[in-house]
N, C-alpha and C positions, 0 to 999 in steps of 0.2 A: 917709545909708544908700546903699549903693551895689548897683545891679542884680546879678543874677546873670548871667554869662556866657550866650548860645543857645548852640543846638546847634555846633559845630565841622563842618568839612568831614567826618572819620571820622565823628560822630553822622548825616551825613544820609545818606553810602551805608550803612550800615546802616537807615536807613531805608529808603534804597531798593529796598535788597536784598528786604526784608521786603514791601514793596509790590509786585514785581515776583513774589515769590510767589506772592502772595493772588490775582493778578490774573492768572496762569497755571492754578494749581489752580482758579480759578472757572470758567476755560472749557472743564474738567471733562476728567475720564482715564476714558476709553471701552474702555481694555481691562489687561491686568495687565505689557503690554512696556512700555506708557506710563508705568503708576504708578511702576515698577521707573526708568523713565530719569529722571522727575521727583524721584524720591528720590536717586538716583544724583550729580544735575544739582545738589542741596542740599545734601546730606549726605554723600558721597562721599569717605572719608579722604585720597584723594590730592589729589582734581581738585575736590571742591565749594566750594561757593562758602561755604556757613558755615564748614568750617576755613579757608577762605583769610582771612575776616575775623579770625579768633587767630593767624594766619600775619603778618597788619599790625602783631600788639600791637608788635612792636621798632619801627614808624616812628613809632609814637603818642610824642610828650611824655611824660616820667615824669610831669609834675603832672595827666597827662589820663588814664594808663594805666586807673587804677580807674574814674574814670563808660566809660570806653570798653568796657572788658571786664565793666561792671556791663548796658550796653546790650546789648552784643553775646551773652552769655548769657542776659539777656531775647528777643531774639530770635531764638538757638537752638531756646530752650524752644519758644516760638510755633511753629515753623516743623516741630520734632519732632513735638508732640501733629497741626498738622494733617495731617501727612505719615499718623501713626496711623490718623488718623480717616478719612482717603481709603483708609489699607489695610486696613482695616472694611468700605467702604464696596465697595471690590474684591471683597473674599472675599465678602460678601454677593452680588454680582452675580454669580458664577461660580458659587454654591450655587444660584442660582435657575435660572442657567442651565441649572446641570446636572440639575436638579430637571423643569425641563419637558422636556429632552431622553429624559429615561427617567419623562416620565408615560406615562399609556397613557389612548387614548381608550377608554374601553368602546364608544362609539355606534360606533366603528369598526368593519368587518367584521373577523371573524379571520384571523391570517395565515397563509397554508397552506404548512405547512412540507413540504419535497420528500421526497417519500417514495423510499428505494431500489430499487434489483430488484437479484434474484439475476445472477451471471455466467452469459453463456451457458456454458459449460464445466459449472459449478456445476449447472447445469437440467440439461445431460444427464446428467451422474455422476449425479444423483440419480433422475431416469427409469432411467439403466442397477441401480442397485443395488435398484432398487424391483422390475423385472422381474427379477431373479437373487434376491431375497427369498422371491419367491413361487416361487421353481421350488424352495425349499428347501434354497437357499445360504446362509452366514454369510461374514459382512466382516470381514475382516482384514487389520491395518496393519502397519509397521516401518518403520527406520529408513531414511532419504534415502542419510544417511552410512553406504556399505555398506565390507566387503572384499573383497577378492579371492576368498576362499573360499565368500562364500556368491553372490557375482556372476557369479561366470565356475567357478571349479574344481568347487562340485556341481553344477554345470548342465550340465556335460560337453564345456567349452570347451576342447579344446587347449592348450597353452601358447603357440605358433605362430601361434594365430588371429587374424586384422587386428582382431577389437572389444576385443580386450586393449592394442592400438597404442595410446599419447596422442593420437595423429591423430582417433581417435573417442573416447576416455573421455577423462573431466575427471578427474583425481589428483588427491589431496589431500597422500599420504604416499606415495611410493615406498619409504623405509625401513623403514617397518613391518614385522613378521614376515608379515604377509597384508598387502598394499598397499592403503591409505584409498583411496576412491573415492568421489565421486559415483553413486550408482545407475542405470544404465544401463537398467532395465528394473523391472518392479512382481517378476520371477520369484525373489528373492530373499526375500520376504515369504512365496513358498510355501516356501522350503527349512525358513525359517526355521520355518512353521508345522509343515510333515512331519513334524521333528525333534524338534518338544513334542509334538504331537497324536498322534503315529502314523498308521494307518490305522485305519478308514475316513474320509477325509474330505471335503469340500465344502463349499469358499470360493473367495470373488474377492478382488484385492488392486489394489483402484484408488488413484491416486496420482501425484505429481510422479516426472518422470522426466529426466535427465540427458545431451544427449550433444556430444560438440566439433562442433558444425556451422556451418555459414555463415547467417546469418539471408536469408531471403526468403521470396515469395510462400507457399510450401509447407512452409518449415523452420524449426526455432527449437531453441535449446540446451537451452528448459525444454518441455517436454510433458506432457499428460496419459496414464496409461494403465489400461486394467482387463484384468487376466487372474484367468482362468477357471481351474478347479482340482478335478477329480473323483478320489480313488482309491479303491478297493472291489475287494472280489472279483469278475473277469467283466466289467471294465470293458473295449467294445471300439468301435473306429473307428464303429461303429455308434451308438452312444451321442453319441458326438461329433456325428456328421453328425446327428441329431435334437436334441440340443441347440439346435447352429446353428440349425439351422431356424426352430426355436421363438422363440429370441431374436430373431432379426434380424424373424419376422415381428411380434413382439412390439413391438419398436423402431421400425420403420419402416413397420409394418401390413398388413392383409391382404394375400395374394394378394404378400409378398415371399419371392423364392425365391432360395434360397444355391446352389451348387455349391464341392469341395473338387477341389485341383488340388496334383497332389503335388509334394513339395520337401524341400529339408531345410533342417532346424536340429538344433545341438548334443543340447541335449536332450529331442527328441521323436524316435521311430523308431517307426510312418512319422511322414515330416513332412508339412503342408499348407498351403495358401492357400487363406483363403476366400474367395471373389467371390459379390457380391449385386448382385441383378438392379438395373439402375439405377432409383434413385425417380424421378427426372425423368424418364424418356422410356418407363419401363416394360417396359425390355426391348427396344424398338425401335430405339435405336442415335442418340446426340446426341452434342454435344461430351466435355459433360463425363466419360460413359465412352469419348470415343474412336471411339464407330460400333460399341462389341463387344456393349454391351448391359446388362456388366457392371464391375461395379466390385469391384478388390482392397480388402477391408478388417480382413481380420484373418490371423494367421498360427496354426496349428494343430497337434496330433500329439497323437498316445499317448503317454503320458510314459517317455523312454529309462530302461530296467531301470537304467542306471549313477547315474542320476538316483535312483531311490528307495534304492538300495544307499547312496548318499550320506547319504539321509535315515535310511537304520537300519529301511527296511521289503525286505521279502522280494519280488523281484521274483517270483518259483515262486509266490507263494502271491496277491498283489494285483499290479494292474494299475488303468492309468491316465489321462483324457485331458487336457488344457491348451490355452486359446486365450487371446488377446488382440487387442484394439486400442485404437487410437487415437483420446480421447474430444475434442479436438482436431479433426481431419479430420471424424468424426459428425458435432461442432456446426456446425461447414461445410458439411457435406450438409442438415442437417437445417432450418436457419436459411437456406441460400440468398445465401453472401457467399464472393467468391471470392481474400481473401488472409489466411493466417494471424494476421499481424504485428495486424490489428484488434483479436484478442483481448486483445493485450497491450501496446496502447499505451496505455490508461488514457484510452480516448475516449469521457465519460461522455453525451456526445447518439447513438453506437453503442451505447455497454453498457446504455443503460436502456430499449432499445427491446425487448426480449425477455421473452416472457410464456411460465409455465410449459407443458411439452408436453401436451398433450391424451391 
């Protein structure tokens, strides 16, 4: 009776193939790049080492082919099921991973999540509209995207006028039958109102406002503004200047005193500037008014007869005043910081220092 044949040189690198396995995977895949390169390193169609052993079947002996490729898909199998079994063993560690990554300790304190504040801006608008509420005004809005007719022509803009120039408005449309615009000012919201409501009325129109300028210290393309808005029978400059008064003292507190300084604009006649007494120095004369004492902060007038003729009211029969400013420069006076551009850089250790006005 004659022995059976040992292993062949092909029977033992497949042996060893298989030992060098075992003896890899035992000293264990600690993360899921590893498992991925040891699978890769195995089993890998182009480059692994178990196709390269079916890649040898041509150099095996035909009388050897079958135990060879009987072994060598024995130790496929072997080498598949552990590769499984490790990427079991993977996804379990990443589940647990991830499982303690999002427990939560109760015994921990709670996490205190950052609470917001309002913009400074936002704190005045809403100081300014709370004191014109009670004087027995209504708020009213309109569109950003104005035209030329209710921006500049019922307002009693010339055609000629420099704030019609690109140089100062942002266009949208020059082709337009009335030319797209960016809003230049909040007084388009009154045309607009005049025109539904008629007379008598009484509103403010605070709001984003538009114009071509150079950004610094004092200036910005986007602004804030609120104007003022009275029409009735018997409305007269008198009215206005105690308006003033009331408000600004309202705003900025007792013992603040306005004066009006005449001027013109398109659609007020007379027109005015208001100047209030400086917060800071109280009248006594510092920088920031200059040594006058006083400070410009709104512009003012009777509203021009061609102006309500626009709107479809009887200048003979009603009469009118309008002011506005800048809720912008306020939050500057009011708040005590000396460059515009702050409010608008989105500097959240600036913007969250400001606590409602008293």
């Amino acid at each position: 009776m004659t022995a059976e044949p040992g292993p062949g040189p092909a029977d033992d690198t497949i042996s060893k193939l298989v030992a060098a396995f075992h003896e890899e995977a035992a000293r264990g895949v600690s993360s899921r790049s590893d498992f991925e390169a040891l699978k890769g390193r195995y089993l890998g169609r182009e480059k692994g080492l178990v196709p390269a052993l079916f890649a040898r079947m041509r150099e095996i002996p035909p009388a050897d082919r079958a135990s060879y490729g009987a072994r060598a898909n024995a130790a496929k199998r072997e080498i598949e099921e552990a590769i499984r079994a490790l990427g079991e063993l993977v996804a379990r560690g990443e589940t647990e991973k991830s499982e303690r990554a999002a427990a939560v300790d109760v015994t921990l304190p709670g996490r205190r999540v950052p609470a917001g504040s309002l913009h400074p801006v936002t704190i005045v608008r809403r100081r300014v509209e709370e004191i014109f509420l009670r004087m027995g005004y209504s708020i009213a809005d309109g569109p950003e995207i104005e035209n030329d007719a209710h921006n500049f022509e019922a307002l009693n803009f010339p055609p000629e006028h420099p704030a019609r120039d690109a140089q100062d408005t942002l266009f949208i449309d020059l082709q337009a039958p009335s030319p797209l615009l960016l809003r230049t000012h909040t007084s388009p919201v009154q045309i607009r109102e005049m025109k539904k409501r008629g007379a008598p009325i009484k509103i403010i129109s605070p709001g984003r406002v538009y114009r071509n300028e150079s950004v610094d210290a004092t200036h910005q393309p986007v602004f804030h503004q609120v104007e003022a808005l009275v029409v009735d029978r018997g409305i007269s400059m008198a009215d206005l200047k105690g308006t003033v008064e009331a408000f600004f003292e309202a705003l900025f507190g007792p013992g603040t005193r306005s004066r009006i300084i005449p001027t013109f604009f398109p659609f007020v006649e007379p027109g005015a500037d208001v100047h209030v007494s400086c917060i800071f120095c109280n009248g006594a004369g510092c920088r920031t008014c200059k040594g006058s004492g006083w400070v410009e902060l709104a512009g003012a007038g009777e509203v021009h007869p061609r102006v309500l003729e626009a709107c479809g009211i009887d200048p003979e029969e009603f009469s009118g005043f309008a002011f506005g400013l800048g809720l912008d420069r306020v939050a500057m006076m009011l708040y005590e910081f000396p460059d515009l551009r702050l409010l608008f850089d989105g500097e959240e250790r600036f913007l969250s220092q400001f606590a409602p006005l008293s």
